[in-house]
C-alpha positions as CSV (number, residue, x, y, z in Angstrom):
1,X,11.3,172.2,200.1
2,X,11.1,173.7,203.1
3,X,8.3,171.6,205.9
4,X,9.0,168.6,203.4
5,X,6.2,166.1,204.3
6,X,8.2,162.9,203.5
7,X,5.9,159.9,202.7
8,X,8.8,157.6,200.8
9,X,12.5,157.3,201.1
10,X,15.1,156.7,198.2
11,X,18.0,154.2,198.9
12,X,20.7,154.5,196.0
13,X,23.6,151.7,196.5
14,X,26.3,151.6,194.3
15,X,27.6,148.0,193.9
16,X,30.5,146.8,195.7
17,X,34.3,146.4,194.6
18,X,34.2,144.3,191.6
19,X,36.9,142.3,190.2
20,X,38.1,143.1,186.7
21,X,39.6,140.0,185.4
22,X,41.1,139.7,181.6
23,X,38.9,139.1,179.2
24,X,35.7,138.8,181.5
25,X,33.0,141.0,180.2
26,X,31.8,144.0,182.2
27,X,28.4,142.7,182.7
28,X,30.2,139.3,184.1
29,X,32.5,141.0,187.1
30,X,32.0,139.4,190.0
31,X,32.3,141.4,193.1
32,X,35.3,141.5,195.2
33,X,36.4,140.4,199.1
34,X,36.2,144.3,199.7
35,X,33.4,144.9,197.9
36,X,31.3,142.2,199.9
37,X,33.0,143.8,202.7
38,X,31.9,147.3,202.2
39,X,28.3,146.2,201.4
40,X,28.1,144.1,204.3
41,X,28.4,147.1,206.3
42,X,25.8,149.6,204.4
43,X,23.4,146.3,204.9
44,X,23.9,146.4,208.8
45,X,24.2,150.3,209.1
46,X,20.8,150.1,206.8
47,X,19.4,147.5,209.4
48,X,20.7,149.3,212.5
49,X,18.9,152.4,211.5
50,X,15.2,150.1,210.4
51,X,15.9,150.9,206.8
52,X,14.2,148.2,205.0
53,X,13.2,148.7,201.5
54,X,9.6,147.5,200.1
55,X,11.5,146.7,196.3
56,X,15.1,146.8,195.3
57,X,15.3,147.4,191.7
58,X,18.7,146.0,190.1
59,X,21.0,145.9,187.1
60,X,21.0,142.8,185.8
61,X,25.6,143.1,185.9
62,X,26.6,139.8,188.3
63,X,28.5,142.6,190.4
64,X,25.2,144.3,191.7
65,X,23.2,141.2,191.4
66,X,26.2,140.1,194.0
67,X,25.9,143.3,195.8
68,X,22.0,142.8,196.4
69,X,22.6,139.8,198.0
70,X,25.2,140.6,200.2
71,X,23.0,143.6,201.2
72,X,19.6,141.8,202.3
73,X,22.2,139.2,203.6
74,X,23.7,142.0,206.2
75,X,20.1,143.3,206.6
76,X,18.7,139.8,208.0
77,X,16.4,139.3,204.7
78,X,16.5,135.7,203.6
79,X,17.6,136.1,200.2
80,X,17.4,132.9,198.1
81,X,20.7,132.7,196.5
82,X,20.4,133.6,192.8
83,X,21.9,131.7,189.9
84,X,24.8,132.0,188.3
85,X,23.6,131.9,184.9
86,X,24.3,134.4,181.9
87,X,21.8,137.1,181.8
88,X,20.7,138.2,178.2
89,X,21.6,142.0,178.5
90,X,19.1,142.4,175.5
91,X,16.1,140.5,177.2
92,X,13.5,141.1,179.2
93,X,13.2,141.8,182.5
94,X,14.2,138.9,185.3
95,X,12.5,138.8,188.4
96,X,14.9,137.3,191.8
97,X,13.3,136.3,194.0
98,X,13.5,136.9,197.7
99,X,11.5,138.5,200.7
100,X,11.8,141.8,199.4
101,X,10.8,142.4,196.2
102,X,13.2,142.9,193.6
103,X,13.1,143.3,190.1
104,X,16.3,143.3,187.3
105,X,16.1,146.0,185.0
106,X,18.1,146.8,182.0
107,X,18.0,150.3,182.3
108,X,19.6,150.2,185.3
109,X,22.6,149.0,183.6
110,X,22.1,151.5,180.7
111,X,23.9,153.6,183.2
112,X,22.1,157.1,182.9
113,X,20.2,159.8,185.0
114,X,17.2,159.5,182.7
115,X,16.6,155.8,182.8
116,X,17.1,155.7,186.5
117,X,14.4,158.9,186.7
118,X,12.2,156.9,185.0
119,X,12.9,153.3,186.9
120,X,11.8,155.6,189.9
121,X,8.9,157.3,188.4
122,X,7.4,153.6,187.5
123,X,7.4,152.8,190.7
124,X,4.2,151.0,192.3
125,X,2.4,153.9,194.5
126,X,2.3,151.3,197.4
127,X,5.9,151.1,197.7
128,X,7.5,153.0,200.7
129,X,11.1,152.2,200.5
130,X,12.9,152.2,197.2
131,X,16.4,150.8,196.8
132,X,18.4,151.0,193.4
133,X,21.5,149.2,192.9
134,X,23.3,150.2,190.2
135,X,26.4,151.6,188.8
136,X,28.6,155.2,188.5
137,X,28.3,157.6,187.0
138,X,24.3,157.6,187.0
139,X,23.9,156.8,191.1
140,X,25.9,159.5,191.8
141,X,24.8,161.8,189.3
142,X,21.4,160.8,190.2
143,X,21.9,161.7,193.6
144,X,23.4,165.4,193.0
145,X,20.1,165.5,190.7
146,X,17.6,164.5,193.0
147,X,19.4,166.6,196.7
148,X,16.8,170.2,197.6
149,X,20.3,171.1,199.2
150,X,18.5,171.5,202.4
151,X,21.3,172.7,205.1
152,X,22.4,170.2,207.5
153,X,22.1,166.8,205.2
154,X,25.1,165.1,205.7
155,X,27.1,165.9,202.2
156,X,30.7,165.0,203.6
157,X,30.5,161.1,202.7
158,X,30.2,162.2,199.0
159,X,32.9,165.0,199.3
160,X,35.5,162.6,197.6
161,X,32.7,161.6,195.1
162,X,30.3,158.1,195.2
163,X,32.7,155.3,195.7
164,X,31.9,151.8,195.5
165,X,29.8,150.5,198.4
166,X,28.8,153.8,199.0
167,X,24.5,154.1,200.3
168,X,22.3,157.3,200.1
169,X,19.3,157.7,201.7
170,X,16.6,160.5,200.5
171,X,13.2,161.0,202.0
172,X,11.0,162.3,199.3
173,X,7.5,163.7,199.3
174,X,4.5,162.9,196.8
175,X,4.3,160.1,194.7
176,X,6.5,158.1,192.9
177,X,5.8,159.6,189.7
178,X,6.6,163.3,191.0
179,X,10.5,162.4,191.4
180,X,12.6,164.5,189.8
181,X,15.8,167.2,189.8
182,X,15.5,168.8,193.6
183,X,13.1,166.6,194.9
184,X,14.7,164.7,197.7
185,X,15.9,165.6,201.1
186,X,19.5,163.5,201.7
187,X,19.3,162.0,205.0
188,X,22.8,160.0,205.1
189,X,25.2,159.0,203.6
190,X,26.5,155.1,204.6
191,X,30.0,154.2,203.6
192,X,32.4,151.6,205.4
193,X,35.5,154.0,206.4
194,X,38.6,153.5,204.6
């Protein structure tokens, strides 16, 4: 990918810390003082640096609906605070709303490389910025996927693997519909230090 003309940039954001209570299904976790803590930092590192993305596209999980909000939050969007209400895992998808457009989709939850690859390849042509928030293994896996391995991208944030909290940030050329193994140049990677 060498000259990579970059038209649109990837954020991937796994969710926060979550708590993991007895007998409180996955889907139900609720993030953790930590985990609003590291996301409030990849929110202001993501402001500090004008990253601001055109549609967030979440798992419907209360952890990364959480995290979502903590992020535009730290990034000085006016999110509307969304409802704590049970989300039916087998529904269609819900639609939070806020200044940035986000959508909740199931297949983020799904939790694989494939559904995520097609999330991004449905994306609206007019979108610039993309952020998923979702869950391991499929962010990270999705992001060793998607890297050219261009030399100098800053790989040493993810040399102890994709912890919580953790944001990537890809610049990739073409359209939407063109994303796919190899085609993103990783520009940072944005994790509160330990």
């Amino acid at each position: 990918m060498r000259g990579l003309r970059t038209n649109r940039r990837l954020l991937l954001l796994r969710h926060g810390k979550a708590e993991s209570p007895l007998g409180l299904a996955d889907a139900d976790r609720p993030l953790a003082d930590r985990g609003r803590a590291q996301i409030g930092y990849a929110g202001r590192q993501a402001r500090e640096r004008g990253i601001v993305p055109d549609l967030a596209i979440v798992s419907p999980a209360l952890r990364t609906r959480q995290t979502w909000s903590e992020f535009a939050d730290a990034m000085g969007a006016s999110a509307k605070p969304q409802p704590e209400v049970e989300v039916d895992m087998a529904g269609p998808e819900v639609e939070v709303e806020v200044d940035v457009e986000v959508d909740v989709d199931r297949r983020v939850y799904d939790n694989t490389v494939d559904d995520l690859l097609d999330v991004l390849t449905e994306a609206p042509d007019e979108v610039r910025t993309l952020l998923v928030v979702g869950h391991n293994p499929s962010i990270a896996s999705l992001a060793a996927v998607l890297d050219d391995g261009s030399p100098g991208a800053d790989r040493h944030g993810l040399a102890d693997g994709y912890p919580t909290g953790t944001l990537t940030v890809f610049d990739v050329a073409g359209s939407w519909k063109a994303v796919g193994p190899g085609s993103g140049r990783l520009r940072a990677v944005i994790r509160r230090p330990s």
